[in-house]
C-alpha positions in Angstrom: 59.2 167.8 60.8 57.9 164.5 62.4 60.1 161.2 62.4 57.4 160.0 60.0 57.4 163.3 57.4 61.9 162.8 57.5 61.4 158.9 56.9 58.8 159.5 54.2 60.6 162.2 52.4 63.9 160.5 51.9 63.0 157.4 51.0 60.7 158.8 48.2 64.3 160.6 47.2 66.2 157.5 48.0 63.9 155.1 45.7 64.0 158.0 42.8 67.9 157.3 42.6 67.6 153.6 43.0 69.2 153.2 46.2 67.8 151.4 49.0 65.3 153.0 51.6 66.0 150.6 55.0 69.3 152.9 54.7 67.5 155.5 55.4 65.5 154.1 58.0 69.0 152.9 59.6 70.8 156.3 59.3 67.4 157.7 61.5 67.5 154.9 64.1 71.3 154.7 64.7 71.8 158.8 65.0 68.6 159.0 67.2 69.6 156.0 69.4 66.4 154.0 68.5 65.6 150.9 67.9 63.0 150.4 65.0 60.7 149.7 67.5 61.6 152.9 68.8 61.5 154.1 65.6 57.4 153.7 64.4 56.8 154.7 68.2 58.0 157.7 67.6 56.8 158.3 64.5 54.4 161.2 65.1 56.8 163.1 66.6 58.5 166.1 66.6 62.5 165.6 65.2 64.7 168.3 67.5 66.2 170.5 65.4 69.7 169.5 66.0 69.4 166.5 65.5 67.2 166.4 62.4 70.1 168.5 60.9 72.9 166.1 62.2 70.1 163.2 60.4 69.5 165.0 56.8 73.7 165.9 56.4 74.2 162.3 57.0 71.3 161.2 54.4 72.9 163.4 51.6 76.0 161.8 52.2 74.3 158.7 51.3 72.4 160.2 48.2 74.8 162.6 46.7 77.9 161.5 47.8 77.2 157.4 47.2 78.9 156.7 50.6 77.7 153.9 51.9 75.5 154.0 55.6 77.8 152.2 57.3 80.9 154.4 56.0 79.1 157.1 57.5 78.1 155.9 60.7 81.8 154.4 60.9 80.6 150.8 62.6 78.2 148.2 61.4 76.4 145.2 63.3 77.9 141.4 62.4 76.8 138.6 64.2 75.2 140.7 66.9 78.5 142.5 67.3 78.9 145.9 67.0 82.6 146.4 64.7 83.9 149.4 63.5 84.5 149.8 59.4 86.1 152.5 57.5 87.2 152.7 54.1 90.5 150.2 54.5 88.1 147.7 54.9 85.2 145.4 53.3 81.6 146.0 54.7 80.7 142.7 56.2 77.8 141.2 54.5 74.6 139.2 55.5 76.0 136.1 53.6 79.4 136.1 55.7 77.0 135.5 59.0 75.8 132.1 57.0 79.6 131.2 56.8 80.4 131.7 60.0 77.3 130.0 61.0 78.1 127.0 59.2 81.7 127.0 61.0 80.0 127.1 64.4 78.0 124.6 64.1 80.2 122.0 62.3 83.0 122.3 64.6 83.6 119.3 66.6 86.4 119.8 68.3 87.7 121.4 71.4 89.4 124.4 71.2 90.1 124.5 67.9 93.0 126.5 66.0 91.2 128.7 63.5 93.1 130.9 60.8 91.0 133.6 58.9 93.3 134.7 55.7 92.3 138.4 54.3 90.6 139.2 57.8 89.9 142.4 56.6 88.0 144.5 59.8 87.9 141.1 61.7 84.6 140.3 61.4 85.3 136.5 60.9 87.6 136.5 62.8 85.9 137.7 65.7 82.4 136.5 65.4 83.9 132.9 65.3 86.5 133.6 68.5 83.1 134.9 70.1 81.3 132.1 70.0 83.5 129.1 69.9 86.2 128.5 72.4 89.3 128.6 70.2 92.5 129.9 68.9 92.2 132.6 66.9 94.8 133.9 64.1 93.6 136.0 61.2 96.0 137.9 58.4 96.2 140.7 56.2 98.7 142.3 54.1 97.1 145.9 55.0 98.2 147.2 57.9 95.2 149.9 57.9 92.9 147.0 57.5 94.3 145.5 60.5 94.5 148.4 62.6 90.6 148.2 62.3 90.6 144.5 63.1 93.1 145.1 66.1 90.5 147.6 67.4 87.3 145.6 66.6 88.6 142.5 68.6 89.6 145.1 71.4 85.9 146.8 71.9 84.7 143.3 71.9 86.9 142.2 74.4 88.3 139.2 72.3 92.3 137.8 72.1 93.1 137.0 68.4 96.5 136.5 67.5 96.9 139.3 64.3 99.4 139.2 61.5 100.4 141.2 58.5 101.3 138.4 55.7 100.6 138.2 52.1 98.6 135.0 53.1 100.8 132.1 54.3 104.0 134.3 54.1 104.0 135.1 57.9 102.2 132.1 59.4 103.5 129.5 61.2 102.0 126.6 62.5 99.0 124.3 62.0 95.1 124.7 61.6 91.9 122.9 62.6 89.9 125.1 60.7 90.7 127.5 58.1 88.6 130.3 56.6 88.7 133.2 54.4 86.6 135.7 52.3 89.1 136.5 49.3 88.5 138.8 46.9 86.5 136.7 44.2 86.0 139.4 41.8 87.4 139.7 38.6 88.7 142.7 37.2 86.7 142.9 33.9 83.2 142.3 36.1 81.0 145.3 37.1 79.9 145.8 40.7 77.7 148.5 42.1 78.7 152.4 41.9 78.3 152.8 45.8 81.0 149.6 46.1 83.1 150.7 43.4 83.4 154.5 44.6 84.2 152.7 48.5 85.5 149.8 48.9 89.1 149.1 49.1 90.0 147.6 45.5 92.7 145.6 47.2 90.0 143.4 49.0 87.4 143.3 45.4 89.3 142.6 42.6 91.6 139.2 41.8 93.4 138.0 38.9 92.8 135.0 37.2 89.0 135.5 36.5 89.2 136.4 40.5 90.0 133.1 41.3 93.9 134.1 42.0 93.6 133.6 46.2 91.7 130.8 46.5 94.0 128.9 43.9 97.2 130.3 46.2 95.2 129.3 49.3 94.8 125.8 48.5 98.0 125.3 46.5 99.6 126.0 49.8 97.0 124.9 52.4 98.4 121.8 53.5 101.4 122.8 54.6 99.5 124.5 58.0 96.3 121.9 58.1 96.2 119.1 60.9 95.5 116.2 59.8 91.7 116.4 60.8 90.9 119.4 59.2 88.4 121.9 57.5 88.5 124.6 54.6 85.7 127.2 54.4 85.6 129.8 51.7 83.1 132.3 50.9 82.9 132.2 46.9 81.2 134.1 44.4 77.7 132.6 42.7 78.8 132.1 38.9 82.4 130.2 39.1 81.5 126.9 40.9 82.9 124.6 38.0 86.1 126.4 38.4 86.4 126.3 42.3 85.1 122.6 41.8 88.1 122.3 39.3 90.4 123.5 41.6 89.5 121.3 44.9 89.9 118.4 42.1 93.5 119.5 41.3 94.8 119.6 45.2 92.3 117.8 47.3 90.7 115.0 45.4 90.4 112.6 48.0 88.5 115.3 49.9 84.9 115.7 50.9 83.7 119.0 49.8 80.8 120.7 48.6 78.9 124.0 47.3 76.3 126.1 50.1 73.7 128.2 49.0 72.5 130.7 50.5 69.8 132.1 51.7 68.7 133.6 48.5 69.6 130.4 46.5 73.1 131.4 45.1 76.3 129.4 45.9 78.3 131.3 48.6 80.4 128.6 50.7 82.7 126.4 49.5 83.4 123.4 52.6 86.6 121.3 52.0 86.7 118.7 54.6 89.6 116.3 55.4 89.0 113.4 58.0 86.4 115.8 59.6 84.3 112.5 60.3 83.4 111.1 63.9 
């Protein structure tokens, strides 16, 4: 069986169940060590037997199992880093890279003091301390989730300062810059089978119509803000009047606003506080 023939066959499977074919074309590349350049140059060729069947048990796990790609691979890209994920953690999304982007380039000052709440495998966390000369501390209250973390900023070479706390509980100090991906899902809405079946519930689901963290978080932000400081959330796309509501109840001499995406939904809630030069 060519490269061509294996892509061909399981994606015609993978679109019959409604799942997504560039997973199939990223379980080939990753367990043949090609790039997708790679990939369509090898096309007409020949698929060693051992490695076709290492390829096709790892494709079924993705079809009939519903385990996510990156699950099975064990490590996903983010940012252009490579970080490890298992099932105590959150698969880092395409829209998280627009959040951290938006940190990058709005910080203005020199090595700032970052805090990443609910750090979950790091990937904040790391990306940021990879490209902005800074102080790093991210939290968890799962210590699986942050022996992945731990272990990302490790491979990567990176010195983040990590702590188990039930967000503020075990922080001390103040912030330039804090971030955080909460769980923003409430428990009544429905999310895909291959997320619900995987992804640790702990980082999904949140009480009060899944705005519990983000009401905690800025209830008790400014106790560990400097006084020139930023907030950066990621949020979901249909609760902006709340979120708005809530910046309103503790910062309503702030400057914030609501970020689309890239697909047009709102993802990043900014709260800034004397940011201006």
């Amino acid at each position: 069986m060519t490269y061509k023939e294996l892509y061909t066959k399981y994606k015609t499977e993978a679109l019959n169940l409604g799942l997504e074919d560039s997973a199939i074309k990223l379980l080939i590349t990753e367990l043949s060590n090609f790039s997708f350049t790679e990939f369509y140059l090898n096309f007409d060729k020949k698929v060693p037997e051992e490695r076709l069947k290492k390829i096709a048990n790892a494709i079924n796990k993705y079809l009939l199992e519903k385990v996510p790609v990156q699950y099975i691979l064990g490590y996903t890209y983010f940012y252009g880093l490579k970080l490890n994920v298992n099932k105590s953690v959150l698969i880092p999304r395409r829209e998280t890279e627009e959040l951290v982007d938006y940190v990058i380039n709005e910080n203005k000052i020199t090595k700032p003091k970052i805090l990443d709440i609910g750090t979950g495998s790091g990937a904040i966390a790391i990306a940021l301390k990879a490209n902005i000369e800074s102080n790093v501390t991210a939290v968890d209250i799962s210590d699986a989730a942050l022996e992945v973390a731990k272990e990302n900023a490790r491979k990567n070479n990176l010195e983040i300062n990590f702590i188990k706390s039930d967000i503020f509980e075990n922080v001390k100090g103040r912030y330039d810059i804090i971030v955080s991906n909460p769980p923003y899902i409430a428990k009544e809405e429905i999310v895909a089978e291959l997320v619900y079946l995987n992804e640790p519930h702990l980082a999904l689901y949140a009480e009060a119509d899944g705005l519990y963290y983000y009401d905690k978080i800025l209830k008790e932000a400014k106790h560990y803000l400097e006084h020139r400081n930023m907030l950066v959330f990621e949020i979901p796309e249909n609760k902006d009047e709340k979120l708005i509501g809530l910046v309103k109840t503790y910062y309503k001499d702030s400057d914030f606003e609501i970020l689309k995406d890239l697909q047009a939904k709102s993802r990043i809630l900014v709260i800034k506080n004397n940011w201006r030069w």
